[in-house]
C-alpha positions as CSV (number, residue, x, y, z in Angstrom):
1,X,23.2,129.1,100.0
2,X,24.1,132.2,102.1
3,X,23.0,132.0,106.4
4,X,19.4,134.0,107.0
5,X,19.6,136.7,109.4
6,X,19.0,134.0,112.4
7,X,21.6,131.7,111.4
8,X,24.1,134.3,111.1
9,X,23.3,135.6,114.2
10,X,24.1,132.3,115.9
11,X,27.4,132.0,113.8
12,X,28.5,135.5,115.1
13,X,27.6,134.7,118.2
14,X,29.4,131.5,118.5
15,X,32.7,132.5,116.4
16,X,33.1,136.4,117.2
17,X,33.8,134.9,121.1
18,X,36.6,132.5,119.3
19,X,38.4,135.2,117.7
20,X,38.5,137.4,121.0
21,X,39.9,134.6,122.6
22,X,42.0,134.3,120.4
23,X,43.3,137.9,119.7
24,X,43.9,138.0,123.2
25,X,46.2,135.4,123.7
26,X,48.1,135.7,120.4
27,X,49.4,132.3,120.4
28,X,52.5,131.8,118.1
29,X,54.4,128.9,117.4
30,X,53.7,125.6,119.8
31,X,50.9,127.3,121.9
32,X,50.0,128.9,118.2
33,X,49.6,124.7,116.8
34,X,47.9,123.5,119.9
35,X,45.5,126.6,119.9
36,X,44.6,125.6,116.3
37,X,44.2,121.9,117.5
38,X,42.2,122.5,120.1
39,X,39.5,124.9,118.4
40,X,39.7,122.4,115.4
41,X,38.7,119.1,117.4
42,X,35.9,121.4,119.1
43,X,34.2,122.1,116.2
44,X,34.8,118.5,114.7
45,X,33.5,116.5,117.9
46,X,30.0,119.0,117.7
47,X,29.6,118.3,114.4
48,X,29.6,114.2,115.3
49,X,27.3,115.0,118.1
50,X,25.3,116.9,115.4
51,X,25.2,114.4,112.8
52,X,24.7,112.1,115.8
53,X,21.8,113.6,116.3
54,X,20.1,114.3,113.1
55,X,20.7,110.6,112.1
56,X,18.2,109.7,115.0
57,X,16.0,112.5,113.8
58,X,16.0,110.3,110.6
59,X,15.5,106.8,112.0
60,X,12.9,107.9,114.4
61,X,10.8,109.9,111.6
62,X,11.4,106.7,109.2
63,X,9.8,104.2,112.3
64,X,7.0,106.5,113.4
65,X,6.0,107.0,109.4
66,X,6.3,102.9,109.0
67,X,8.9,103.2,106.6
68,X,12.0,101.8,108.7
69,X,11.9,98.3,107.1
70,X,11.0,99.5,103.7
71,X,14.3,101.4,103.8
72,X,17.9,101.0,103.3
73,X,20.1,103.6,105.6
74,X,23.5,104.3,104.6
75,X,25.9,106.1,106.7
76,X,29.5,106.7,104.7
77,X,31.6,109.8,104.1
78,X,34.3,110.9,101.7
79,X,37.4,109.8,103.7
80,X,38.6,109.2,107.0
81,X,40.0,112.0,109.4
82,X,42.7,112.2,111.6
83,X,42.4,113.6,115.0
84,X,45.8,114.2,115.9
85,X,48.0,111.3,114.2
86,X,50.9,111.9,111.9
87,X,50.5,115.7,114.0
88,X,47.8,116.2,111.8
89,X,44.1,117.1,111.5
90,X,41.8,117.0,108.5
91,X,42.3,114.3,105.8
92,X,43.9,113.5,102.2
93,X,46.8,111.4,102.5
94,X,46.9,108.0,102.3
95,X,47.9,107.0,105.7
96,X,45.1,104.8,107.5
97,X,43.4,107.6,109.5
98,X,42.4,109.1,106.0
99,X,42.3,106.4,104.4
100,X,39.8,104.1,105.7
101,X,36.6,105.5,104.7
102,X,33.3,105.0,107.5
103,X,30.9,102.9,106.0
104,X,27.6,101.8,107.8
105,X,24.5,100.1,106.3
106,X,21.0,99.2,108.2
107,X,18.8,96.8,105.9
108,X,15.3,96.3,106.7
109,X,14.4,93.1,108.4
110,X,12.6,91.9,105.6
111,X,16.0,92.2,103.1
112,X,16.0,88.8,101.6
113,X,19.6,87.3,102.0
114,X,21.3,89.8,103.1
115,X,23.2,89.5,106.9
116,X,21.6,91.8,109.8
117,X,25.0,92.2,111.4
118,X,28.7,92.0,111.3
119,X,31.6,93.1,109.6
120,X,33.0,92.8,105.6
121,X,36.8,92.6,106.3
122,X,37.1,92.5,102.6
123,X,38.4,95.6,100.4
124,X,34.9,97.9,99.8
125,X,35.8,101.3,97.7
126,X,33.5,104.4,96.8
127,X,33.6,103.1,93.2
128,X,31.1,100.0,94.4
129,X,28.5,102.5,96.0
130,X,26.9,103.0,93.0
131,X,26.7,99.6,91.5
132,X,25.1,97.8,95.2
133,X,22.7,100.4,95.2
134,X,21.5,99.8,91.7
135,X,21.5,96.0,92.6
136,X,19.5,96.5,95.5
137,X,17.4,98.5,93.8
138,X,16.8,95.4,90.8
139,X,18.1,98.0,88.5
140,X,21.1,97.1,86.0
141,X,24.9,98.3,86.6
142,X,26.1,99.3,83.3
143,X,29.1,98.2,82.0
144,X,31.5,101.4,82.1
145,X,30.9,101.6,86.2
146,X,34.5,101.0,87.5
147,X,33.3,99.6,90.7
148,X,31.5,96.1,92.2
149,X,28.4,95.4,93.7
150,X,29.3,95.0,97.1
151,X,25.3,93.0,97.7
152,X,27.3,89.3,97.7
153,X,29.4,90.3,100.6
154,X,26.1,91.3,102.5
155,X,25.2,87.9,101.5
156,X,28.3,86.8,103.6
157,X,30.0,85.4,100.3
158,X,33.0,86.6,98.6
159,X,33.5,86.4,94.9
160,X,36.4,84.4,94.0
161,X,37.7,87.5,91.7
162,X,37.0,89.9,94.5
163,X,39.9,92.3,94.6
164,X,42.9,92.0,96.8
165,X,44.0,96.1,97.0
166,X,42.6,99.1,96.6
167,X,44.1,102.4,94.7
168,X,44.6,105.6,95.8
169,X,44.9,109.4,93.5
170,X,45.1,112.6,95.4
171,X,45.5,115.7,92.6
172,X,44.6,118.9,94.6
173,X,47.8,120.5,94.7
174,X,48.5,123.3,94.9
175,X,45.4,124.7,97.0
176,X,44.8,125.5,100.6
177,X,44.9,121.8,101.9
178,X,48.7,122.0,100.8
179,X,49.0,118.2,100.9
180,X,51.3,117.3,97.9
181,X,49.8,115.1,95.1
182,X,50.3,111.1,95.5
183,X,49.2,107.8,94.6
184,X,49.5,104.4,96.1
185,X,48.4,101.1,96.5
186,X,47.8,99.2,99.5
187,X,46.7,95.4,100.0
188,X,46.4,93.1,103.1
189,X,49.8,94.0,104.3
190,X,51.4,96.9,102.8
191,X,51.1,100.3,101.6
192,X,53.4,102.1,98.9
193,X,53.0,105.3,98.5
194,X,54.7,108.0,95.7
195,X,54.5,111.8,96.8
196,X,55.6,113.4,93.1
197,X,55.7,116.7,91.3
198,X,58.5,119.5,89.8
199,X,59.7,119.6,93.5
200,X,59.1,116.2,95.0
201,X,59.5,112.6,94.1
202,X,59.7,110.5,96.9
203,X,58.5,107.0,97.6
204,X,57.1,105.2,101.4
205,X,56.9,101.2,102.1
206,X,55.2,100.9,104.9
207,X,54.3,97.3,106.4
208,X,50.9,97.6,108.4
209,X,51.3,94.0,110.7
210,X,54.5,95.4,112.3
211,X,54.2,99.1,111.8
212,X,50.1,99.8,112.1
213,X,50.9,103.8,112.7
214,X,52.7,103.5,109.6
215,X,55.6,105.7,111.2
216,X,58.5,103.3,109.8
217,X,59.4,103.7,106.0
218,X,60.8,100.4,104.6
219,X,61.5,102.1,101.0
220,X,65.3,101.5,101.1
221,X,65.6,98.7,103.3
222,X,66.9,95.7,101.5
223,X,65.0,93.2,103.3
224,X,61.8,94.5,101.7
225,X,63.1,94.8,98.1
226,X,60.4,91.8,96.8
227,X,57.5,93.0,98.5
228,X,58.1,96.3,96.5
229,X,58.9,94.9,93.2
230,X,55.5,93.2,93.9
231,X,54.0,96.5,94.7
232,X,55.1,98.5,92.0
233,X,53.7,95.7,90.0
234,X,49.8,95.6,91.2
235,X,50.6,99.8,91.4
236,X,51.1,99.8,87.7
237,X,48.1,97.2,87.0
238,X,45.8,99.0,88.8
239,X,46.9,102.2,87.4
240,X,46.5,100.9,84.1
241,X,43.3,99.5,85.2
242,X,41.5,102.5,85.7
243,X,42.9,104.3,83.2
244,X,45.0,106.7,85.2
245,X,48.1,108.4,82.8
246,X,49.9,109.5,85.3
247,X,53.5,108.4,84.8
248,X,55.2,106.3,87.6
């Protein structure tokens, strides 16, 4: 929906004073990227303290109205975001800034079962939104949903068939994000990664216990030629898994 008169008002007001500031210093090239940077990780940190915010606007209005511990709150997101890493901002590829998705759940007090706090270290994927909420709801999951409750994990058990990696797809290409299409796989330990198209076809091995920043690719080093046969082989499973054609 468009921005009423007052809302656009505040928008000029806020963004006409960026773009002076910036017409009058004409950045280009380094002072150009760090200008870009700067403004960027402005407007991202006030849009935390924003949601911040409004996310107490929530919890307050649910405990004042006696619905707090009738209520399941969910705070996730669509992907990560990287602040700087890789020298990038923004999102999309599959390196851990991106890739590990925030996901934060409040049960009421009264949720039978289910643990009031700690972690689950164990894979969790978008897919398995949809079938815990239908659990926790007592409705059924139906049988096409690609995902997994994720409700015995809240339980603090893990299901012996739990999975062991997680499978990534990125298609917008081209658009304005520019980030080239790729797919990957990543378990416990390592993370390959295939960058492909008319132009491109290049692969990344990246091991996460010695090289967490993932700045090291272990493609073409010998030493890691079984952990990437294995790879390739739980790349091509899960492909096949979720019925994704793309050729490897």
């Amino acid at each position: 929906r468009r921005l009423d008169p007052r809302q656009r008002e505040l928008w000029d007001n806020t963004y006409n004073k960026v773009l002076r500031e910036f017409l009058s210093k004409n950045p280009t090239g380094k002072d150009l990227a760090e200008w870009k940077f700067q403004r960027y990780m402005r407007d991202y940190l006030k849009c935390i303290r924003s949601l911040d915010n409004n996310i107490g606007r929530v919890m307050d209005y649910l405990k004042e109205n006696g619905l707090l511990e009738n209520t399941i709150v969910i705070y996730t997101s669509d992907q990560g975001f990287y602040m700087g890493e890789h020298g990038w901002f923004d999102k999309r590829f599959m390196y851990e800034e991106s890739f590990r998705t925030p996901l934060v759940m409040r049960m009421p007090d009264g949720a039978k079962d289910l643990k009031k706090r700690g972690d689950v270290p164990q894979f969790v994927q978008n897919i398995d939104y949809a079938p815990t909420l239908l659990e926790l709801a007592g409705a059924s999951i139906p049988k096409e949903i690609q995902g997994k409750s994720i409700v015995p994990l809240l339980k603090g058990k893990t299901p012996s068939d739990w999975r062991k990696s997680v499978y990534y797809h990125y298609f917008e290409y081209p658009a304005e994000h520019a980030v080239r299409r790729h797919y990957g796989v990543r378990d416990s330990r390592y993370k390959l990664i295939h960058f492909y198209g008319h132009d491109i076809d290049k692969w990344e091995l990246f091991d996460l216990l010695s090289d967490p920043k993932e700045l090291v690719n272990q493609y073409d080093n010998l030493s890691y030629t079984k952990v990437k046969e294995r790879m390739h082989k739980e790349l091509k499973r899960l492909m096949t898994k979720y019925e994704d054609k793309q050729e490897l």
